[in-house]
C-alpha positions as CSV (number, residue, x, y, z in Angstrom):
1,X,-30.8,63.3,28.8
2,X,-32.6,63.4,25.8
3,X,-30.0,66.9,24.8
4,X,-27.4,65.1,25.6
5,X,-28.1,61.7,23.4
6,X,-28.9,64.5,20.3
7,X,-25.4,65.6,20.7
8,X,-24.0,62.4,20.8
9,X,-25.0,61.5,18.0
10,X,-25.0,64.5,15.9
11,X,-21.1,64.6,17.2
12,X,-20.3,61.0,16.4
13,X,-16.3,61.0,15.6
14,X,-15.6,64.0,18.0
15,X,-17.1,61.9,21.0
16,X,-14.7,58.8,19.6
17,X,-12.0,61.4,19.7
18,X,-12.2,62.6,22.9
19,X,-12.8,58.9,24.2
20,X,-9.5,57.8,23.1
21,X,-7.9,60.9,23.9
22,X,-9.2,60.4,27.2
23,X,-7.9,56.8,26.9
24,X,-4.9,57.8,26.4
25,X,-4.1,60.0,28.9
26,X,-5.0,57.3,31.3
27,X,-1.3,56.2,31.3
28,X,-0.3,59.6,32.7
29,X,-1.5,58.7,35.7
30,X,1.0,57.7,38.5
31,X,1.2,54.1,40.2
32,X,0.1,52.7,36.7
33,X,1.6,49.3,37.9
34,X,1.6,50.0,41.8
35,X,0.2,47.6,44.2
36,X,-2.5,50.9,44.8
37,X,-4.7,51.5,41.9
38,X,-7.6,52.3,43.3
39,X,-7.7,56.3,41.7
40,X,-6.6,55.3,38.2
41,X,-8.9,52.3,37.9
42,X,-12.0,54.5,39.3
43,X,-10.9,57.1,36.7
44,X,-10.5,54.4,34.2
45,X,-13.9,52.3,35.0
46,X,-15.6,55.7,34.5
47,X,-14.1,56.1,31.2
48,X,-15.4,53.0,30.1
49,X,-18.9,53.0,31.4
50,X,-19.0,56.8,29.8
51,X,-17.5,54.6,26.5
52,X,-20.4,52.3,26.7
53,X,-23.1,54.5,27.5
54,X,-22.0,56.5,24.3
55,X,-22.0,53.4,22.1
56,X,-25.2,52.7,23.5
57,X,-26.7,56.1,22.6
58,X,-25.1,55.9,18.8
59,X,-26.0,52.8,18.4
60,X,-29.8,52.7,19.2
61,X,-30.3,55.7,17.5
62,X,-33.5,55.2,15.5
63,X,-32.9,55.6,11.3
64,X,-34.9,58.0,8.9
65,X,-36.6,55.4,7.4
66,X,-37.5,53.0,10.8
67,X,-37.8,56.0,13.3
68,X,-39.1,53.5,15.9
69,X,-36.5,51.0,15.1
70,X,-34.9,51.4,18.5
71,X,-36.8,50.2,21.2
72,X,-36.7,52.1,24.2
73,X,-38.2,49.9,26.6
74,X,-36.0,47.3,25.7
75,X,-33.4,46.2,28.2
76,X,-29.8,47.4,27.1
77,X,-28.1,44.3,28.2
78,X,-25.0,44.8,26.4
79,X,-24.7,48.3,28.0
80,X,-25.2,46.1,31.3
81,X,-23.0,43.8,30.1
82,X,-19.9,46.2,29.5
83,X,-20.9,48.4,32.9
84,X,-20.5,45.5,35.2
85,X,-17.0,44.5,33.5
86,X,-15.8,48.0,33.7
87,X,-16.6,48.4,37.2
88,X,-15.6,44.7,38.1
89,X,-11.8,45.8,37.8
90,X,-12.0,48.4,40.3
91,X,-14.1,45.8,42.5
92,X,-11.4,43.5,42.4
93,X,-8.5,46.6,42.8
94,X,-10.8,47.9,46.0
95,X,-10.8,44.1,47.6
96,X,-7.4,43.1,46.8
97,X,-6.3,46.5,49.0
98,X,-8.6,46.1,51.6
99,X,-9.4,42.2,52.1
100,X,-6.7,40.6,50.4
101,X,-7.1,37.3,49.0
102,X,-11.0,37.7,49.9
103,X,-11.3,39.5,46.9
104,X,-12.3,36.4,44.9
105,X,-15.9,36.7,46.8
106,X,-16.3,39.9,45.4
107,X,-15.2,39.2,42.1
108,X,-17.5,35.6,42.4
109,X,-20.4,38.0,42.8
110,X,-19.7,40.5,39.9
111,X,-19.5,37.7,37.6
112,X,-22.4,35.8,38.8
113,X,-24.5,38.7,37.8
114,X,-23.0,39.0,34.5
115,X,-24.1,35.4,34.3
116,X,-27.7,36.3,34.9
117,X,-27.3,39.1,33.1
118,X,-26.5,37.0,30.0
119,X,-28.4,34.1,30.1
120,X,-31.5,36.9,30.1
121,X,-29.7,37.9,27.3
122,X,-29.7,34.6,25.9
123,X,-33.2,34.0,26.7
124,X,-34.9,37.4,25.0
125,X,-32.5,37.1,21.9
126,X,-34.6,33.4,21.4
127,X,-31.6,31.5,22.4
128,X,-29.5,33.5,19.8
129,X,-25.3,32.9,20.0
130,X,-24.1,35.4,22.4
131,X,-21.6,37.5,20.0
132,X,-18.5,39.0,22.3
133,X,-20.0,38.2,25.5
134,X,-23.2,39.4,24.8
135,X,-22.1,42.9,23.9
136,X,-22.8,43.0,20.4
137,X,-26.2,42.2,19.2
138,X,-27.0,39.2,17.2
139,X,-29.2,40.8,15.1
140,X,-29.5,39.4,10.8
141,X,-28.9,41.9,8.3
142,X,-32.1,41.7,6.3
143,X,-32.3,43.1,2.9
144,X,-36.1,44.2,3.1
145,X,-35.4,47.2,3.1
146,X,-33.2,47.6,-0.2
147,X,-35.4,45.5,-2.2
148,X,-38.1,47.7,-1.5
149,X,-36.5,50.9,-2.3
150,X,-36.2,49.2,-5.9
151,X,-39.5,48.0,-5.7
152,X,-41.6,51.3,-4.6
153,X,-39.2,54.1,-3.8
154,X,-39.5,56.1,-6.9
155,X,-41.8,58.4,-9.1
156,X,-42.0,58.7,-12.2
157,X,-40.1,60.7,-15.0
158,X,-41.2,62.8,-17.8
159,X,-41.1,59.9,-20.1
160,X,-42.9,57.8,-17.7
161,X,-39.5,56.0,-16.5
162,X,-39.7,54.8,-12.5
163,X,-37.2,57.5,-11.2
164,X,-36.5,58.4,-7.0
165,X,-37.8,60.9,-5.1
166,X,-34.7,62.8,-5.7
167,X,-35.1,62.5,-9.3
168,X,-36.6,66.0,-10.1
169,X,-33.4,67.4,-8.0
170,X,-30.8,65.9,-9.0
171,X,-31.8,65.6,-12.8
172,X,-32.9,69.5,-12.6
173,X,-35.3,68.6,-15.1
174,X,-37.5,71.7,-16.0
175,X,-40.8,72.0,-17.2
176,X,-40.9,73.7,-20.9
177,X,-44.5,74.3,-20.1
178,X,-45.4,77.8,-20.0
179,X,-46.9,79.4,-16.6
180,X,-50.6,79.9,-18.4
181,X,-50.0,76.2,-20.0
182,X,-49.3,74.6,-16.0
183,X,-52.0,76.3,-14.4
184,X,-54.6,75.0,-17.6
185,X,-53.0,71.3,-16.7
186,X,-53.4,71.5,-13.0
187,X,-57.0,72.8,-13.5
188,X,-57.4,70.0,-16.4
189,X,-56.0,67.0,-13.9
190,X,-58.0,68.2,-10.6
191,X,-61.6,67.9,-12.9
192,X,-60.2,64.1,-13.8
193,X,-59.2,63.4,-10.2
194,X,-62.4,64.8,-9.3
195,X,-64.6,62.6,-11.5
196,X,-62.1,59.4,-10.5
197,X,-63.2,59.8,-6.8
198,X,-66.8,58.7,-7.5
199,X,-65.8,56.0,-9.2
200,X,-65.6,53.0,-6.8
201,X,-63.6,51.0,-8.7
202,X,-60.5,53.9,-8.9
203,X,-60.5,54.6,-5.0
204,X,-60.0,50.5,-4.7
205,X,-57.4,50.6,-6.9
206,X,-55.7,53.4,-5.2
207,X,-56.1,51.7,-1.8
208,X,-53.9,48.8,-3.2
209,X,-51.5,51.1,-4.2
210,X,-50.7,52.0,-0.9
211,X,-51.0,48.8,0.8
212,X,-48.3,47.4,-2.3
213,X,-46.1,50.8,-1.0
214,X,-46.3,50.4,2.9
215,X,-43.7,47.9,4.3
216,X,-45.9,45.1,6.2
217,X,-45.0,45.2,9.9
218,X,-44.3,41.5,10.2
219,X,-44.7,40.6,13.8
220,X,-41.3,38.4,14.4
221,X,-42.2,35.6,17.1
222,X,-39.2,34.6,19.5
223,X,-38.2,31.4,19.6
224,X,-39.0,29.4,23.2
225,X,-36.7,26.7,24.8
226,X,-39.6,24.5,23.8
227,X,-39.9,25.6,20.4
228,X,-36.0,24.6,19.6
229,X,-36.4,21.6,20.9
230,X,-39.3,20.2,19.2
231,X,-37.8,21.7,16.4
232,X,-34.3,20.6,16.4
233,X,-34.1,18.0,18.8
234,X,-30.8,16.7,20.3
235,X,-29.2,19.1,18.0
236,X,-31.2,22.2,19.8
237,X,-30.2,21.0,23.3
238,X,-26.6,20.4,22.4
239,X,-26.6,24.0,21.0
240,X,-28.3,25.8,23.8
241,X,-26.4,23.5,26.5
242,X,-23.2,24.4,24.5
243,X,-24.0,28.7,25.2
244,X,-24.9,28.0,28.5
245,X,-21.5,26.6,29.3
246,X,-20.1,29.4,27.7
247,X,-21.4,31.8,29.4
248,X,-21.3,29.9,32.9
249,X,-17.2,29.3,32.6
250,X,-15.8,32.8,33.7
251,X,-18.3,31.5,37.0
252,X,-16.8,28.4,37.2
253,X,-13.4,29.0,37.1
254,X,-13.3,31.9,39.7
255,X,-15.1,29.8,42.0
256,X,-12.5,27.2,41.8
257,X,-10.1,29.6,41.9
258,X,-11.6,30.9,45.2
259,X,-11.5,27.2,46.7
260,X,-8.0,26.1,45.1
261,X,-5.9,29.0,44.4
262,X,-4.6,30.9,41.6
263,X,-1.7,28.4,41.5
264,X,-3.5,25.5,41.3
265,X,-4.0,23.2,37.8
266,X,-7.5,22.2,39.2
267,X,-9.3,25.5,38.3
268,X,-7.3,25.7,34.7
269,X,-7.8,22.3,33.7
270,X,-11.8,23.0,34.3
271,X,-12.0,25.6,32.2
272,X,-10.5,24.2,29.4
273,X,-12.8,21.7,29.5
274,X,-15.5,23.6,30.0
275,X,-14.8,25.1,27.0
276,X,-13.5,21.9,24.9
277,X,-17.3,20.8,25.7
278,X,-18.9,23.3,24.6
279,X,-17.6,24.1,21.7
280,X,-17.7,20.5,20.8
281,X,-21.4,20.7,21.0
282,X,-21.6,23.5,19.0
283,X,-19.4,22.0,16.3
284,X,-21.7,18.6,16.3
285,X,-24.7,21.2,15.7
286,X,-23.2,22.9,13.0
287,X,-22.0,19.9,11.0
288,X,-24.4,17.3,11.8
289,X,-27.5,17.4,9.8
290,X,-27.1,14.4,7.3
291,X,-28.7,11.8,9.6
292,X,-32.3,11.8,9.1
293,X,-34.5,13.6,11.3
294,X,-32.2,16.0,12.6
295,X,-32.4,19.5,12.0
296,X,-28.8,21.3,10.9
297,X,-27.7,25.0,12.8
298,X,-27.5,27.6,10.1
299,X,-25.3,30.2,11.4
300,X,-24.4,33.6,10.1
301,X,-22.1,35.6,8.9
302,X,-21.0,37.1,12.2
303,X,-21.9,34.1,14.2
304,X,-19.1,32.1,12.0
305,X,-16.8,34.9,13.1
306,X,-17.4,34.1,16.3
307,X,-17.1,31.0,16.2
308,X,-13.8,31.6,14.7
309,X,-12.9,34.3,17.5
310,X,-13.5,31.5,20.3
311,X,-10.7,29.1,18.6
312,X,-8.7,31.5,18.7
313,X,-9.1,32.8,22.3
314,X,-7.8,29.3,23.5
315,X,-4.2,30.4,23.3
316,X,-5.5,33.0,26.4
317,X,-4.5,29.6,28.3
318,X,-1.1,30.0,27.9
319,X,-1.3,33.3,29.6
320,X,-3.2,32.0,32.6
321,X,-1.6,30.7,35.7
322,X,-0.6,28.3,36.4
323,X,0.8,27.2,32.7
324,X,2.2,31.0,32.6
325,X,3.9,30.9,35.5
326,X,5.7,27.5,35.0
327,X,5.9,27.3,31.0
328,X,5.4,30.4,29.1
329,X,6.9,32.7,31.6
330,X,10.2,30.7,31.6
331,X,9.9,30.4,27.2
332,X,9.7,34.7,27.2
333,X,12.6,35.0,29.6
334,X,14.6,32.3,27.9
335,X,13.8,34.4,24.4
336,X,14.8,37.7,25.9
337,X,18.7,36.4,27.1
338,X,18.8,34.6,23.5
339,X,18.0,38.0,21.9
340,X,19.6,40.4,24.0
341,X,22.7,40.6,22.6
342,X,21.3,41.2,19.2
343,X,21.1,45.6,18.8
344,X,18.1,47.1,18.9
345,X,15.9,43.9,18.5
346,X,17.3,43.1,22.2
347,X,15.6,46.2,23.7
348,X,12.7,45.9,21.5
349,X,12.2,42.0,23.0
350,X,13.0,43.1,26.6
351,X,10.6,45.4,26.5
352,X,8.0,43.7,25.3
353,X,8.4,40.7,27.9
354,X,8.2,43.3,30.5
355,X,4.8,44.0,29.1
356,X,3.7,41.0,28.8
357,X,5.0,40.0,32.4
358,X,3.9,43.3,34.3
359,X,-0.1,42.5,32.3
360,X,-0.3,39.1,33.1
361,X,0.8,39.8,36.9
362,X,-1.9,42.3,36.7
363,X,-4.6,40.3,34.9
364,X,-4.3,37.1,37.1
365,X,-8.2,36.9,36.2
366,X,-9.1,39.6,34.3
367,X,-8.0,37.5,31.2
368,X,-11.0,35.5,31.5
369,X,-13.2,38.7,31.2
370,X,-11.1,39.2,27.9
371,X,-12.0,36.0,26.8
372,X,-15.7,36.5,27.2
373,X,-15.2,40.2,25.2
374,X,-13.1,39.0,22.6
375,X,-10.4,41.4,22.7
376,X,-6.5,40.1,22.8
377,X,-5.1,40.9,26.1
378,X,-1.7,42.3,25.3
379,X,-3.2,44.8,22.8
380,X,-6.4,45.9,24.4
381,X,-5.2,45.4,28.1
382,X,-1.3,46.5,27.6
383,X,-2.2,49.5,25.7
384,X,-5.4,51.0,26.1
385,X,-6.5,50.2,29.6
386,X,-4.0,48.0,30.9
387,X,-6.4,46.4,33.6
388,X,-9.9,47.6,32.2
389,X,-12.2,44.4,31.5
């Protein structure tokens, strides 16, 4: 295993090659939008969770300068994470064959262990916003490590300037010191080093040197439950109860959908308040702050982005049933007759409400899992895997 990883990420682009190569040929598979998937979507789950377990390998690959940075006995929950939807497509495929419309109890259980899965997430991040369902890590760029190169990564020149450790190669600076004149210097500085070890004073000095050069290994304590909410108060609850809805609505609405129906408004109308509610709380969180005693959410760069990415992932509703089925369905096919006399841009139209009918046929739930991943259906579904979550 440990060959394997090497090559992975020694071979970083030609293993994203072959992955989309691999993608790609996907589509030459026959029955792509038969009522019998079960071979392509077993060949296309493995593809992903090959996908993921490479990501995984590139991504935890420990740096030159942190070589422990990775932590291997940490749980890869987004590999998890990205596994179980992967293999959550060819669950539902296998049950919709074989048990019908009984498939919802498999697909109920998949997603209440990507539930667990992420509220552990959630819990050993200290109650960190999940980013993409929990796949991406919402780890702070810190700029530790730059400042120090400019305090202490460097020697020092000829002239006594603070130069890096590169500095003698890439300057090609050469000694104009004869051979008899270096060896008389080295001799000359090894009697002064010599007399400066006995001196108590110089080794101190020497031993603060090197505790001003090594990075301090600042043990980071994880924010508790407890912890937030002494700290921030109603603000911390809203904010946690706010992810925690998040990441409990996929549950939610297949549940309903496994009591109500696909067809029903009961499960749809849930969901999109669900998710009104919780993003209200985390909006309250984020822009409250001026009343006294309360503590504001600072959020980063990429947890502004995804904030952003959830707004926009409410116009997946109009692709879920039953608001596709009775609006936007009707609005695409109305579109295509308007346009199909029109040369060329009529074929082009047709064919893309085919797409977008044949998908959303297809991804009855699987949407929802898009949702959670942040990836636009009709791009990443249509054209990459079609019915991969």
């Amino acid at each position: 295993m440990e060959a394997y990883k090497t090559w992975v990420r020694r071979n970083k682009d030609y293993v994203h090659s072959l992955e989309s190569l691999a993608n790609g040929l996907t589509w030459l598979l026959p029955e792509r939008f038969s009522t019998s998937e079960i071979g392509p979507e077993a060949v296309t789950a493995i593809l992903g969770i090959v996908t993921a377990v490479n990501e995984h390998i590139i991504d935890t690959a420990p740096s030159e300068r942190h070589p422990s940075s990775a932590d291997p006995s940490s749980f890869p929950y987004g590999l998890c994470i990205s596994a179980l939807k992967d293999l959550e497509t060819l669950i539902e495929v296998v049950a919709e064959q074989y048990y019908g419309d009984k498939k919802w109890n498999f697909i109920a259980v998949t997603e209440a262990i990507k539930v667990i899965v992420r509220l552990a997430l959630f819990r050993n991040s200290g109650y960190k916003m999940l980013l993409h369902g929990g796949e991406t890590p919402n780890v702070e760029q810190s700029s530790d490590d730059t400042s120090s190169q400019h305090r202490i990564g460097g020697l020092l020149g000829p002239e006594g300037h603070h130069q890096r450790p590169g500095w003698f190669q890439n300057n090609h600076w050469q000694n104009p010191w004869p051979t008899e004149g270096r060896a008389l210097s080295a001799l000359s500085r090894f009697g002064e080093i010599a007399r400066n070890m006995s001196d108590p004073a110089w080794v101190q000095r020497i031993q603060q040197q090197h505790a001003i050069m090594e990075p301090p290994t600042s043990t980071i304590r994880r924010p508790t439950l407890s912890m937030i909410l002494s700290e921030k108060g109603v603000n911390g609850a809203l904010f946690v109860l706010g992810e925690i809805l998040f990441i409990t609505r996929p549950l939610i609405y297949v549940l309903f959908i496994r009591k109500y129906g696909i067809r029903s408004w009961v499960p749809w109308f849930l969901s999109l308040s669900v998710d009104l509610v919780g993003f209200g709380f985390l909006s309250h969180v984020t822009k409250s702050g001026m009343v006294e005693r309360e503590q504001k959410f600072h959020l980063s760069a990429s947890e502004k982005d995804e904030v952003k990415r959830r707004k926009l992932l409410w116009a997946l509703y109009l692709m879920r049933e039953p608001f596709f089925g009775k609006y936007t369905r009707q609005k695409l096919e109305s579109t295509e007759r308007l346009l199909e006399p029109v040369p060329l841009i009529g074929i082009l139209t047709g064919k893309i409400v085919e797409l977008i009918i044949g998908a959303q046929t297809r991804l009855k739930k699987d949407i929802e899992e898009v949702e959670m991943r942040g990836i636009d259906p009709c791009t990443s579904q249509v054209l990459s895997k079609c019915s991969t979550i």
